[in-house]
N, C-alpha and C positions, 0 to 999 in steps of 0.2 A: 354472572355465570361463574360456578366455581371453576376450580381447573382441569377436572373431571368431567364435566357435566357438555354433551353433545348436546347443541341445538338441532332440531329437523323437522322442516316444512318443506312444502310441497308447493310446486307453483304450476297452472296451468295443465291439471291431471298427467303430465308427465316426465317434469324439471324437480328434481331430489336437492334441496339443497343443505348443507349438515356444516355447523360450523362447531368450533374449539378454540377457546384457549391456552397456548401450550408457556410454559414456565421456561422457555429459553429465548435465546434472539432468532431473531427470523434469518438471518443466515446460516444459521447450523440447522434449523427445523427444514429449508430448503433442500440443505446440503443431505438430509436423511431419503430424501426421495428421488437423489440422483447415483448413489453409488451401490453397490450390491454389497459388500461388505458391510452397510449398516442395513439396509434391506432384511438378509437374514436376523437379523435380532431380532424386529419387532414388525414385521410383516405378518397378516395374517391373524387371525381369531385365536384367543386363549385355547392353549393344544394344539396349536397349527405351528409348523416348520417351514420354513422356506429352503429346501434342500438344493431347488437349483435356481437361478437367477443370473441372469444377462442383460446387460443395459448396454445400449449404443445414445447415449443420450443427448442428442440434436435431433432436431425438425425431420424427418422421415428416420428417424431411428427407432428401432424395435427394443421393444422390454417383455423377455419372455423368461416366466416363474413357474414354477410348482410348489404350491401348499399340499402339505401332509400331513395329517391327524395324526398326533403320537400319543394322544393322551386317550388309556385302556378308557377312564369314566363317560368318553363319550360317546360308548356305547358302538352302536352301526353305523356313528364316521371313522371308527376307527381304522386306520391303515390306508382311508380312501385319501385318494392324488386328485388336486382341482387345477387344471393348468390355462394361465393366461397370458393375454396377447396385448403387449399396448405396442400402439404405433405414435409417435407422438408428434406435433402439428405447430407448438410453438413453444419456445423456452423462454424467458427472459428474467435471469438472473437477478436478485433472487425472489423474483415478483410474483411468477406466473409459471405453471405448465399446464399446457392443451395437449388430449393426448384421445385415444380413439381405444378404449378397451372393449378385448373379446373373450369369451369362453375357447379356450382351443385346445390343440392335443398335443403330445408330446414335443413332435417334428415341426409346430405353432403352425399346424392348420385351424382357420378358425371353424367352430361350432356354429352354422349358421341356424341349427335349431331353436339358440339363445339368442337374446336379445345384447345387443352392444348399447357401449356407453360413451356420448362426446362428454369428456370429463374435462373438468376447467378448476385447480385450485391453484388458490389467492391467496399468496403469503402476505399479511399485513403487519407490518412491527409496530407495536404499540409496547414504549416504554421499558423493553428490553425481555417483552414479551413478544409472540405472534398468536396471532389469530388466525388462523388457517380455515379456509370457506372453501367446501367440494365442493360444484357443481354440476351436477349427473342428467345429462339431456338425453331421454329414451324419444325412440321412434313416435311413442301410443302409449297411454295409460297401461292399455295392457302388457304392455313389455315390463313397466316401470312395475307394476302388479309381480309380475314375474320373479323377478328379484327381488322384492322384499316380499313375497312369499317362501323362497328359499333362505329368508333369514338373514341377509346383506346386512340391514340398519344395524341391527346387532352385532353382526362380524365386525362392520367399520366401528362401531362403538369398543369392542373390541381391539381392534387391531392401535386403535389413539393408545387406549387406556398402555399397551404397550407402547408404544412408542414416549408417552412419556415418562414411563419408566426407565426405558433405555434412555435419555435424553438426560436424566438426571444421574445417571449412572456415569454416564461418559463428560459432564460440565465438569 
């Protein structure tokens, strides 16, 4: 697997699972999905901003974001606000976070029209590398349908491709 290159299979018509190789040690790849100050860098799909971000980051702690379109080329996402809700369920440095995301609105009421996500990634160090393994558990196919019909696979595809950008930026 290059260091670019996302893995994604599907297990059981509803469990997403999407792995990567990232070019750093697995405690700073960790340390990127707990603080909101690296958050804003590389959160988010190519053209997307992360203008607000809050992490309480232990076991019943909330992580509530907004991503923002700034970029004119993409047309009729431009200017649009996507806000989300994680509640998160288990930490374990620098191994593991479980965490419960929702579509929600500003004040992080959630979107109960969308589908939510028990999300589980697995920071593995391999060699002063990680490997990083999302695990995305929907309700039903159809939920899981849902989301990658709105284009997720590619967002997170996405959203890596920065993140190892910024990761190389700040080593």
């Amino acid at each position: 697997m290059s260091k670019n290159e996302m893995i994604t299979r599907v297990e059981n018509d509803r469990v997403l699972i999407l792995e990567r190789i990232f070019n750093a040690p697995r405690d700073l790849v960790f340390t990127m999905f707990k603080e909101p100050e690296h958050l804003k860098n590389w959160w988010g799909p190519k053209g997307w901003e992360l203008p607000v971000c809050t992490v309480d980051f232990r076991p019943g702690g909330i992580w509530h974001y907004c991503m923002k379109c700034v970029d004119r080329n993409q047309g009729q996402f431009y200017g649009m606000e996507s806000w989300g809700k994680g509640i998160y369920k288990a930490i374990v440095v620098p191994e593991l976070i479980m965490y419960t995301d929702y579509f929600s609105d500003v004040e992080g009421n959630i979107d109960e029209k969308l589908p939510s996500t028990e999300v589980t990634l697995e920071f593995i160090e391999m060699d002063g590398k990680t490997k990083l393994v999302n695990r995305g558990e929907y309700i039903s196919a159809d939920a899981l349908k849902t989301v990658m019909d709105m284009g997720m696979e590619q967002g997170i595809a996405e959203t890596w491709n920065r993140l190892e950008e910024y990761l190389s930026q700040i080593r």
